[in-house]
C-alpha positions in Angstrom: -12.0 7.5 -3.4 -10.6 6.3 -6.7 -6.9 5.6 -6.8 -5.1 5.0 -9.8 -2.8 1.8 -9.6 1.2 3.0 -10.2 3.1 0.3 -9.3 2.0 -3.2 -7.0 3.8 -5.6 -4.2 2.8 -8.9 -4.2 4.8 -11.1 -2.1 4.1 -15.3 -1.3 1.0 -15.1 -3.4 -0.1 -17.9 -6.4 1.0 -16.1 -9.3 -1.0 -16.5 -12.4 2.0 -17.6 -14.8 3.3 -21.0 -12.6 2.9 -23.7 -14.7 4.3 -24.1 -18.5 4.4 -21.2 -20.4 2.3 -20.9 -23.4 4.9 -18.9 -26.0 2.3 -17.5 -28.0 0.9 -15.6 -25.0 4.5 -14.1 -23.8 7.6 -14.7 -22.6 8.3 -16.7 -19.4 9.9 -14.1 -17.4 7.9 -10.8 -18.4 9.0 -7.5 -17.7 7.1 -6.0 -14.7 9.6 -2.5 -14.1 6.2 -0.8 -16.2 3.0 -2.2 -15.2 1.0 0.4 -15.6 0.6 2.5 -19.0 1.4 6.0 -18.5 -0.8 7.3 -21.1 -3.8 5.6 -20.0 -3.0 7.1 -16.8 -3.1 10.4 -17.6 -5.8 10.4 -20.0 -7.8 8.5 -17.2 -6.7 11.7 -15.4 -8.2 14.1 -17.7 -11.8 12.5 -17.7 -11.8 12.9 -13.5 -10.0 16.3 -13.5 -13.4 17.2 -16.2 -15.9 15.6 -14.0 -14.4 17.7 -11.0 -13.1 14.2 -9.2 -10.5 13.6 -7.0 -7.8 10.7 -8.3 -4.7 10.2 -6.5 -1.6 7.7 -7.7 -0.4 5.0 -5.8 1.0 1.5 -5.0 -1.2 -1.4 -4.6 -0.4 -4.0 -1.9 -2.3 -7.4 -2.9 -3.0 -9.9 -0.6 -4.6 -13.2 -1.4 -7.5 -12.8 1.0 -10.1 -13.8 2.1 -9.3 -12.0 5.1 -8.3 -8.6 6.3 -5.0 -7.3 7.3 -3.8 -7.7 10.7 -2.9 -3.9 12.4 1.1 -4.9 12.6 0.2 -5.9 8.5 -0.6 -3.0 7.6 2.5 -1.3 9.1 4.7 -2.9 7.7 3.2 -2.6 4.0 2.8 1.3 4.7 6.9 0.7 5.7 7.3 -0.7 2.0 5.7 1.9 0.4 2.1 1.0 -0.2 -0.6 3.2 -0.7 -3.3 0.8 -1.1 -4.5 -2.8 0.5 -6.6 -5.2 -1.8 -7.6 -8.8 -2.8 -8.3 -8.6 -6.8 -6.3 -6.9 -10.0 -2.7 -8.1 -9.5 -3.1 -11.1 -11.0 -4.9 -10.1 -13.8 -2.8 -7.4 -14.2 0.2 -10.1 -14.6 -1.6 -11.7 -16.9 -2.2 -9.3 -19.1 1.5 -7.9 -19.3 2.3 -11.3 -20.0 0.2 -11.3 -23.0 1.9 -7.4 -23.9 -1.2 -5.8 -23.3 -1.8 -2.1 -22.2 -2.9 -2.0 -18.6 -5.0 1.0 -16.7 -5.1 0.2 -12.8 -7.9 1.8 -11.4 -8.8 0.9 -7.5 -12.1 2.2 -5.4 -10.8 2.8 -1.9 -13.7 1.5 0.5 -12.2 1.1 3.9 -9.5 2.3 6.1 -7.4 -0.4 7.1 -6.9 -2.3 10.3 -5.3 -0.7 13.4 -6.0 2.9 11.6 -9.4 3.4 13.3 -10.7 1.9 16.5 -13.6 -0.4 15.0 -13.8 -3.7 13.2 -13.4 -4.2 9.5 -16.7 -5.3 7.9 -17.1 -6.8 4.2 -20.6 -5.1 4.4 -19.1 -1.9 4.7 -16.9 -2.4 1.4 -20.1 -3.2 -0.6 -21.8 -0.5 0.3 -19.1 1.9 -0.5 -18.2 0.2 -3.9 -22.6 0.4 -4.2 -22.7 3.9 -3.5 -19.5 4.9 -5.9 -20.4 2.3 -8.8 -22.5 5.0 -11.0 -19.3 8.0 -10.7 -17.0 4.7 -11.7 -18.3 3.1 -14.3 -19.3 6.8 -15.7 -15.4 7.8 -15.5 -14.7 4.2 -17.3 -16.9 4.6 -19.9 -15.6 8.3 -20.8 -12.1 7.0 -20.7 -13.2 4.5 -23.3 -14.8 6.6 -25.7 -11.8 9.4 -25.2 -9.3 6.1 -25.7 -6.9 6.1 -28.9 -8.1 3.4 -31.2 -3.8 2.3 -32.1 
């Protein structure tokens, strides 16, 4: 299931913008209230309502990985109001609103998360659902691309 990124937490992480700010790439403190550009958003919208996909909205918890979630984790991130677990796109995603660029978050939802079924988390199982759903994603991405305002 695709899930369009709204808003992240991202707590105790590395954060890409320690170190000595380069002024030509953005300010030291960015802005973060607006991640995620509305307009992209709902254009990105439009190209799954046409291709008859589901999209929902939500908020992106990131975690630094390389492991799963524990159970009691992932209750207390569903208690701060996430939607969504992961271990990619925040940081670049900070990154780029340093640098004042436009930013479409876009996240393939390829596992439940620990303590929400009764089995073990695999990493095999998240490749083979990203495998299977790569063709529908990249198609959606490339539409949203060409439909994408040139400005």
């Amino acid at each position: 299931e695709l899930m369009l990124i709204s808003d992240f937490i991202k707590f105790n992480c590395v954060n890409p913008l320690a170190g000595r700010n380069i002024d030509e790439f953005g300010p030291r403190f960015p802005d973060m209230s607006r991640v995620f550009d509305r307009d992209y958003m709902e254009l990105f919208r439009s190209v799954c309502a046409d291709a008859q996909e589901n999209v929902r909205e939500g908020v992106y918890f990131y975690c630094m990985g390389p492991n799963y979630e524990t159970p009691a984790e992932i209750r207390a991130m569903r208690t701060l109001g996430a939607d969504a677990v992961g271990m990619s796109t925040v940081p670049e995603c900070i990154a780029a609103r340093h640098c004042g660029m436009r930013i479409l978050g876009i996240t393939l939802i390829t596992n439940m998360a620990a303590g929400i079924l009764d089995k073990p988390l695999s990493g095999e199982e998240v490749i083979e659902a990203g495998n299977a759903a790569s063709k529908r994603f990249v198609s959606h991405v490339a539409e949203f691309l060409r439909r994408m305002p040139l400005d």
